[in-house]
N, C-alpha and C positions, 0 to 999 in steps of 0.2 A: 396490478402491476407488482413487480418483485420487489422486493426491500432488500434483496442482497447483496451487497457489495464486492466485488473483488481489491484485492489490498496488492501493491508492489511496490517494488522499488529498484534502485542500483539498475537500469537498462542500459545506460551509457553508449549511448547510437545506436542500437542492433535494432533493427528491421525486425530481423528472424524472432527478438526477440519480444516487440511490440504485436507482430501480427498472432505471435499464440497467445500471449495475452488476450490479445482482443477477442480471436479463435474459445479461449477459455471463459470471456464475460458473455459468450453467446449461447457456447453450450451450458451453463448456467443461470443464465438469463437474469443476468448481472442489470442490476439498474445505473450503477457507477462503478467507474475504476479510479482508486485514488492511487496514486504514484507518489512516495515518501522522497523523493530527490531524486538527483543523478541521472533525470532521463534523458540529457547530453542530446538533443534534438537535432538532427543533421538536415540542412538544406534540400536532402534526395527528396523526391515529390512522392515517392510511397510512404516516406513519416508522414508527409501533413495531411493525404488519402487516408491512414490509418486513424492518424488520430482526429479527424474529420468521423468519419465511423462510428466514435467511441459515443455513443447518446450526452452522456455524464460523467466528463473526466474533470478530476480534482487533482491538481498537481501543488506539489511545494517548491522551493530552488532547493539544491544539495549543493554538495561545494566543487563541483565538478559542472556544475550546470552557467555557462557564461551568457551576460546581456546578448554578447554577439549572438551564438548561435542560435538562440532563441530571436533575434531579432532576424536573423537569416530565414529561419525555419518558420517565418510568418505568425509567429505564435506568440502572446504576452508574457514578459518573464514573473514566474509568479512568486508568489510571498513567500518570506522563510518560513512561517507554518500558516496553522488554518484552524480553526475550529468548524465543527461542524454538528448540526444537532441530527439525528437522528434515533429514531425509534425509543424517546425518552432519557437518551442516552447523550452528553457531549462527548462528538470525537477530536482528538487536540492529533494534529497531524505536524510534524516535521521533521528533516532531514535525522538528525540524530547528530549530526556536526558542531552545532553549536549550545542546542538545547540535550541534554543527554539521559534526562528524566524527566516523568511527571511534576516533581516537587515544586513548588512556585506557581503553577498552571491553572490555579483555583479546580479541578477535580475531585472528583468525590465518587463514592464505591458504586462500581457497577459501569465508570466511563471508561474510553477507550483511549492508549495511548500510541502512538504510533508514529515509530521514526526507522529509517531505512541504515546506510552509511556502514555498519559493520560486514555486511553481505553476509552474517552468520544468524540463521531463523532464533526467534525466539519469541516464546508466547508463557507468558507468566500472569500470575495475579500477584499488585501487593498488598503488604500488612492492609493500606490501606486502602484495601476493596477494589484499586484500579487497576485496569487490567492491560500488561505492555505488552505490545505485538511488533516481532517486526519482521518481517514477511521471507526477510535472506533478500537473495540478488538472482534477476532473473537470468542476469550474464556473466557476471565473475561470482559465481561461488566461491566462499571458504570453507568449505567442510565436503565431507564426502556425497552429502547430502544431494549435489548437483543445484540447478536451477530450481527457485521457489517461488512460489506465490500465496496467498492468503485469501480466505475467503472466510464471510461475516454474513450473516442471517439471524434471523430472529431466532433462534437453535444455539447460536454460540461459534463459533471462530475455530479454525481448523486452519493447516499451514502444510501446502500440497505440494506435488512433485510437476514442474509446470512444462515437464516431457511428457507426463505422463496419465496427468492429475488425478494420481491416487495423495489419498492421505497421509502424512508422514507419521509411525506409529510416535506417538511421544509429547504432540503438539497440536492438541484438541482441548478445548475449553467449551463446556457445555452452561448457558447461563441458566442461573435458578429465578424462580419467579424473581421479579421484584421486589415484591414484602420481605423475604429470604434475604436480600443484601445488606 
């Protein structure tokens, strides 16, 4: 089974926008998709088919995302972030709205941090060793950059064109062994 992840965030009701998503964790053969906030879930019954679909979706709330709709949309409104263990690694997932850094989050080098809210990609390492992703927006971009997504394997994190799912030159992080960190 795959260990890969696909990473989003900022959907804010687009259909169009959920179903390439999903379209994109297939032809990757995404074990999960975690969603950083703002997936604004609308009552139309192709969200709840879609995200019905998804094997392994991990969602956070964003500040866009309300009790109602989510109670509309049949779906639990979920927590302002998440942790999550994978591949030796904690990943700390939230919107980016409230929480706006790693610092405080008990992490340590080589974990992953990840929060959505800017709709502008970004994928860094810091001083210390952890690593922030945050994936852009699948539907209001701010940069020329268009619609993004993210994508996470044992290989390292890359942050895609989610028209087109080529790689975005700029935003590739390759992880080094372990001992290395």
């Amino acid at each position: 089974m795959s260990n890969t992840l696909l990473l989003a965030s900022d959907i804010h009701g687009s259909i169009d926008a959920l179903t390439l998503l999903e379209q994109r964790a297939r032809e990757h053969q995404a074990a999960s998709i975690l969603i950083a906030g703002d997936l604004c879930p609308s009552g139309h019954s192709h969200f709840q088919i879609l995200l019905r679909n998804i094997p392994q979706l991990f969602l956070v709330r964003g500040n866009c995302d309300s009790s109602y709709d989510f109670s509309d949309a049949g779906i639990p409104l979920p927590p302002q972030n998440r942790r999550i263990e994978w591949q030796g690694r904690t990943i700390f997932m939230t919107h980016g709205d409230r929480i706006h850094s790693p610092l405080g989050q008990n992490l340590k080098a080589g974990d992953i941090f990840i929060s959505g809210h800017t709709h502008i990609p970004r994928l860094q390492k810091g001083e210390d060793g952890v690593i922030w992703v945050n994936p852009g927006s699948t539907t209001y971009p701010r940069t020329p950059l268009g619609p993004t997504f993210a994508l996470l394997d044992e290989e390292g994190i890359n942050i895609r064109s989610l028209t087109d799912d080529q790689p975005i030159a700029g935003f590739q992080f390759y992880f080094l062994p372990r001992a290395d960190q």
